[in-house]
N, C-alpha and C positions, 0 to 999 in steps of 0.2 A: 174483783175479778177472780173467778176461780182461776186453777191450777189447769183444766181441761179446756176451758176459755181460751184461757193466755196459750197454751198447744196446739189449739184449733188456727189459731190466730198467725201465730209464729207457719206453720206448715201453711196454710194460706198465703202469707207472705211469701215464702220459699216457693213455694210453687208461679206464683205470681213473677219471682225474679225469674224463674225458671222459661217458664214458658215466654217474658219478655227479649230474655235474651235467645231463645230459639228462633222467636220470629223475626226481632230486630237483625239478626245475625243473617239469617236466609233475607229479609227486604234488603239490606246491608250488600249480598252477597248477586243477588241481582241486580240492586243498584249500579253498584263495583260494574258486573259481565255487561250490565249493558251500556254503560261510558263506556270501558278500556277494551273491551272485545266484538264488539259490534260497530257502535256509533263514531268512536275517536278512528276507527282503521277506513270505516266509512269518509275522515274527513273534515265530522261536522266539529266546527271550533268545539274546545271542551266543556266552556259554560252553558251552551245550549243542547249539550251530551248530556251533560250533569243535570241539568232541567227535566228533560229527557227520562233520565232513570231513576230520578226524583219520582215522577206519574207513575212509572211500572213500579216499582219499590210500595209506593203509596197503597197502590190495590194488595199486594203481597201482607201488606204491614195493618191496613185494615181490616181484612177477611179474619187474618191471624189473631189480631187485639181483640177482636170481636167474639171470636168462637173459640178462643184457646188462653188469653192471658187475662183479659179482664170481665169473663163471663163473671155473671153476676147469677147467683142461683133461683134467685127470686124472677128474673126479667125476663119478657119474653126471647122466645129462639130466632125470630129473623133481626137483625140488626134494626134499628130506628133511624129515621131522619136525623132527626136532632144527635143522635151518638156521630152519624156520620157529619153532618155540618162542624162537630166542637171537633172532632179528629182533625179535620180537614184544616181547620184553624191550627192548631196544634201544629199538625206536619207543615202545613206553609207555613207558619212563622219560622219553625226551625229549620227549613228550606231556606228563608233570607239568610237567618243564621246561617246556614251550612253556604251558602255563593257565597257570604261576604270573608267567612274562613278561607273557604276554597282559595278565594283570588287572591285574598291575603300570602297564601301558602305559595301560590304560583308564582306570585310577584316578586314578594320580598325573602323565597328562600332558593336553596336550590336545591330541593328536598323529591323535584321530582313529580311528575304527573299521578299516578300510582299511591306514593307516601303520602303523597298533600290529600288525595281523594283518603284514603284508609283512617287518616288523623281527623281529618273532618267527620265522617263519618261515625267515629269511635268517641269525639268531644258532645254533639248533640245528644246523643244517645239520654243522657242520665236526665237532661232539663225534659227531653220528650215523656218519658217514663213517667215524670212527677206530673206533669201536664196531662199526661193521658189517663192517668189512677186517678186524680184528684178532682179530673175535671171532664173530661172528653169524654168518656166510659162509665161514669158515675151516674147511675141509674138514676132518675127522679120520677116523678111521680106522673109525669105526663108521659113517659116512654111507655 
């Protein structure tokens, strides 16, 4: 591998964490406003808040993977079925992950509604990222 290779590669990567943490941060950040500022003052128990901002977080954090972190320069410009169904998998499984944290955090700490939602949040984060580079967003040949 050349020198310009391995450059290209390296700033692709950096860009990739770049733009992951932009959007994870903003679906994160909507996530957060619509539990603790909308839904929880609304009422609704937390874990069906958290469910709740899960879905909105989710459109936020696909749009964004799609057209800003994992664009692929080869694949077409509208998003694909199949990218959105392996995403989809992806963010739900680390959704069970993130309820079974959550309640974890709720239960056995006293760490706080807010703290326990931000620590959940900031723990899935790095397993979605390898799941969504490696797998979800990874162009194949029928997209």
């Amino acid at each position: 591998m050349s020198f310009n290779q391995m450059n290209k590669q390296i700033k692709g990567l950096v860009k990739s964490f770049f733009w992951f943490g932009m959007v994870g941060f903003s679906a994160m950040f909507v996530h957060f406003y619509t539990v603790t500022g909308i839904l929880v003052p609304l009422e609704i128990p937390p874990l069906m808040a958290n469910t709740c901002g899960f879905l909105v977080a989710f459109i936020v954090s696909y749009f964004g993977h799609t057209y800003l972190t994992f664009k692929h320069p080869d694949a077409k410009t509208a998003p694909s079925l199949s990218g959105l169904f392996r995403f989809f998998m992806v963010a739900t499984a680390g959704f069970v992950l993130n309820q079974v944290v959550f309640y974890l955090l709720l239960t056995l700490t006293h760490l706080g509604l807010d703290l326990s939602l931000g620590i959940t949040l900031v723990l899935i984060s790095g397993i979605t990222y390898l799941l969504s580079k490696f797998w979800a967003f990874k162009v194949s040949k029928n997209d």
